[in-house]
C-alpha positions as CSV (number, residue, x, y, z in Angstrom):
1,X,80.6,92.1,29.2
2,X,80.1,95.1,27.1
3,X,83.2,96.8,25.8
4,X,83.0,100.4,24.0
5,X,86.1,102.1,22.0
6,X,87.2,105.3,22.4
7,X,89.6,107.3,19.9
8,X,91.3,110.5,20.1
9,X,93.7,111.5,17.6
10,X,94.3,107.8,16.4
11,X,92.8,105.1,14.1
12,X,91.8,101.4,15.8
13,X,91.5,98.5,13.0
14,X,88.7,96.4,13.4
15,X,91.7,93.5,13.6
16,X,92.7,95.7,17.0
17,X,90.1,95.9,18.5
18,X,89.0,91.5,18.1
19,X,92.4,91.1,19.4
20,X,91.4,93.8,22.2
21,X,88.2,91.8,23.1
22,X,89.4,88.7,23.1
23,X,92.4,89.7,25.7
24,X,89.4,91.6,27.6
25,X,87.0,88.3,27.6
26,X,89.8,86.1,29.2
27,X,89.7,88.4,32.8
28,X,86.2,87.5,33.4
29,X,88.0,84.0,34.7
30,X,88.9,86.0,37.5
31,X,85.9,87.4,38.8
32,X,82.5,86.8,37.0
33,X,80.8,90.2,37.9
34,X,82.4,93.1,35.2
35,X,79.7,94.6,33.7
36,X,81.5,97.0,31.3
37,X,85.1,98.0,29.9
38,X,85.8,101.1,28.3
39,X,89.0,101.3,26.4
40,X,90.2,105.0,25.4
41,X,93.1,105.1,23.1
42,X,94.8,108.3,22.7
43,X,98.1,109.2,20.5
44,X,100.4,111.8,22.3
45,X,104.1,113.4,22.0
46,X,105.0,109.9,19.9
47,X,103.3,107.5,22.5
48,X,100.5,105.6,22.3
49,X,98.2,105.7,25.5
50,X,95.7,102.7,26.8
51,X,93.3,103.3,29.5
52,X,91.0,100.8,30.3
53,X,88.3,101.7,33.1
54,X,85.7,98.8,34.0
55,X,83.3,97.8,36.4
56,X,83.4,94.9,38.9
57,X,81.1,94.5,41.2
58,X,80.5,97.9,41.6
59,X,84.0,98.9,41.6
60,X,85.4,101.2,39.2
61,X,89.1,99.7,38.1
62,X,91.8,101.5,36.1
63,X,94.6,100.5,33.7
64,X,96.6,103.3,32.1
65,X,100.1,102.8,30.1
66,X,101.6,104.0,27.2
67,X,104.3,102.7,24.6
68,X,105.3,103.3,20.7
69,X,103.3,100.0,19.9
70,X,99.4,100.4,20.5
71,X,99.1,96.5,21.2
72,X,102.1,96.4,23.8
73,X,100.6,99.8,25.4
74,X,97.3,97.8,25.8
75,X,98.8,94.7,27.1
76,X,100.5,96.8,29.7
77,X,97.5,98.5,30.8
78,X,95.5,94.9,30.5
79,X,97.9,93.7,33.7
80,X,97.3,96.3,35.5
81,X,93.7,95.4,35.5
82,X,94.0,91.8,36.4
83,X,96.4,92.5,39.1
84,X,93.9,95.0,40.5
85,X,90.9,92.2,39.9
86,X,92.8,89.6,41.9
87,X,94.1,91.9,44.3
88,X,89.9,92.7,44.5
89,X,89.1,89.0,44.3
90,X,91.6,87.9,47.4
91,X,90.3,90.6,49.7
92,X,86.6,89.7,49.0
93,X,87.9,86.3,50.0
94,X,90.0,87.4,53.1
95,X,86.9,90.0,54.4
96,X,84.2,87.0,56.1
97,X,83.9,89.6,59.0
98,X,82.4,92.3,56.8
99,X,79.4,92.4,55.1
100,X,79.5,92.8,51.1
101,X,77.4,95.2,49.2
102,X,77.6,96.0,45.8
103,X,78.0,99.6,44.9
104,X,77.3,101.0,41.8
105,X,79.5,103.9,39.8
106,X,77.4,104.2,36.5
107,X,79.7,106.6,34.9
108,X,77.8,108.4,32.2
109,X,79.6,108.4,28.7
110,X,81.1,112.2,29.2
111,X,83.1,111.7,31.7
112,X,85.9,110.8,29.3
113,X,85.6,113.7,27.1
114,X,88.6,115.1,25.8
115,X,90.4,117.3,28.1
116,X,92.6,120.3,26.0
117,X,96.4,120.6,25.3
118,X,97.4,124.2,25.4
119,X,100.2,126.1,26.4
120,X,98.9,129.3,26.4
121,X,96.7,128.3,29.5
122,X,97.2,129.8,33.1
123,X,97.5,127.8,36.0
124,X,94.4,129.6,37.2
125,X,91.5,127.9,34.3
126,X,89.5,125.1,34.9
127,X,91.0,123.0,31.9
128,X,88.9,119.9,32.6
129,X,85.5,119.6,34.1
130,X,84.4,115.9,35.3
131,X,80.7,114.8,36.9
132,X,80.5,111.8,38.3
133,X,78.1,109.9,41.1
134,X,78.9,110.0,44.7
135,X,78.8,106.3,46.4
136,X,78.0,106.0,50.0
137,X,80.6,103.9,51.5
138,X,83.0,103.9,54.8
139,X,86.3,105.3,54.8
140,X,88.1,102.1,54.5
141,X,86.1,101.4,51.4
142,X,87.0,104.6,50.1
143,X,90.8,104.3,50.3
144,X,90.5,100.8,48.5
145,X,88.7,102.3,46.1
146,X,91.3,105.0,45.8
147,X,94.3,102.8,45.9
148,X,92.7,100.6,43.0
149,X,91.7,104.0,40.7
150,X,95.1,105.1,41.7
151,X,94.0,108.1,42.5
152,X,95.9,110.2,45.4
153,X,92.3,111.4,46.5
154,X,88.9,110.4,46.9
155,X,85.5,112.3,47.1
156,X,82.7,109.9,48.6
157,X,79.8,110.3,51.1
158,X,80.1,108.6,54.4
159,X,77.6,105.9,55.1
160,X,78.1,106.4,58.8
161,X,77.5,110.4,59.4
162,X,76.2,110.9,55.7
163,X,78.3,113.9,55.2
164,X,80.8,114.5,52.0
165,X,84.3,113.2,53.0
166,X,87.2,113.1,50.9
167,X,90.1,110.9,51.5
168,X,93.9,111.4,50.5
169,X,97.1,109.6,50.9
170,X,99.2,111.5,53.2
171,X,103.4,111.7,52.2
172,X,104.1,109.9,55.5
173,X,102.4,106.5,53.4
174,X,99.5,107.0,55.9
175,X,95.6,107.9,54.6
176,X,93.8,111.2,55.7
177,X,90.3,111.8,56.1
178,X,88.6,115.3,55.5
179,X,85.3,116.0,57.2
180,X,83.7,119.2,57.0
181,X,82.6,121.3,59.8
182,X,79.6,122.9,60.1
């Protein structure tokens, strides 16, 4: 498992981030096939942020929580990963009826840059500009991969019609589906 750093306006210890990676090596007892973590640790308004993003099997999982302490911040966001890797393992487990394939969301390194903190900006400029790959994958795919992003929204192509779709979760609880219309 590869694990990369990432620092914006604060300083990790080399004692940090050992205790960091040894926390991170005890999740691959959960599932064997994470690739990658990527731990970005920010400093903001008197908080100290975690986010850890990594790869299993093809799935892109994300951890985010803040506190004053940096190590209770990443412990935090270190739970909400291994709930979301059980929550991945069970359904693998429960899903006999469905084929498996394993999707890929390389993320290149910029995707994290860092995104500006002005006040003077309108609520009409682009602040924050993010690339990423789009997977083929079917709808129900998409809303998992939604739900464990924790995203409200979810830009994917369809691997039924091949067409962009995006999926959303609707205020009723319920999921939407956008398809464009030509």
């Amino acid at each position: 498992m590869d694990v990369r750093f990432l620092t914006r306006n604060v300083e990790a210890s080399d004692e940090q981030k050992e205790f960091m990676e040894k926390k991170l090596a005890k999740i691959e007892k959960f599932f064997q096939k994470i690739s990658d973590v990527q731990v970005a640790m920010s400093f903001k308004r008197g908080m100290n942020i975690v986010e850890i993003t990594t790869s299993v099997n093809g799935l892109v999982m994300r951890g985010e929580d803040h506190s004053p302490d940096m190590r209770k911040a990443f412990d935090k966001a270190l739970k909400n990963i291994e709930r979301q890797v059980k929550r991945h393992k069970d359904y693998l487990n429960d899903r006999t009826h469905i084929k498996t394939k394993e999707i890929s969301f390389d993320l290149p390194p910029d995707v994290f840059g860092d995104s500006r903190d002005n006040d003077d900006v309108s609520p009409t400029d682009i602040v924050k500009v993010k690339r990423f790959p789009i997977a083929t994958m079917l709808p129900a795919e998409a809303t998992r991969q939604m739900d464990l992003l924790g995203h409200s929204f979810f830009l994917f192509r369809n691997g039924d019609s091949g067409a962009y779709n995006v999926v959303y979760k609707r205020k009723d609880g319920g999921y939407g589906l956008l398809e464009p219309q030509d």
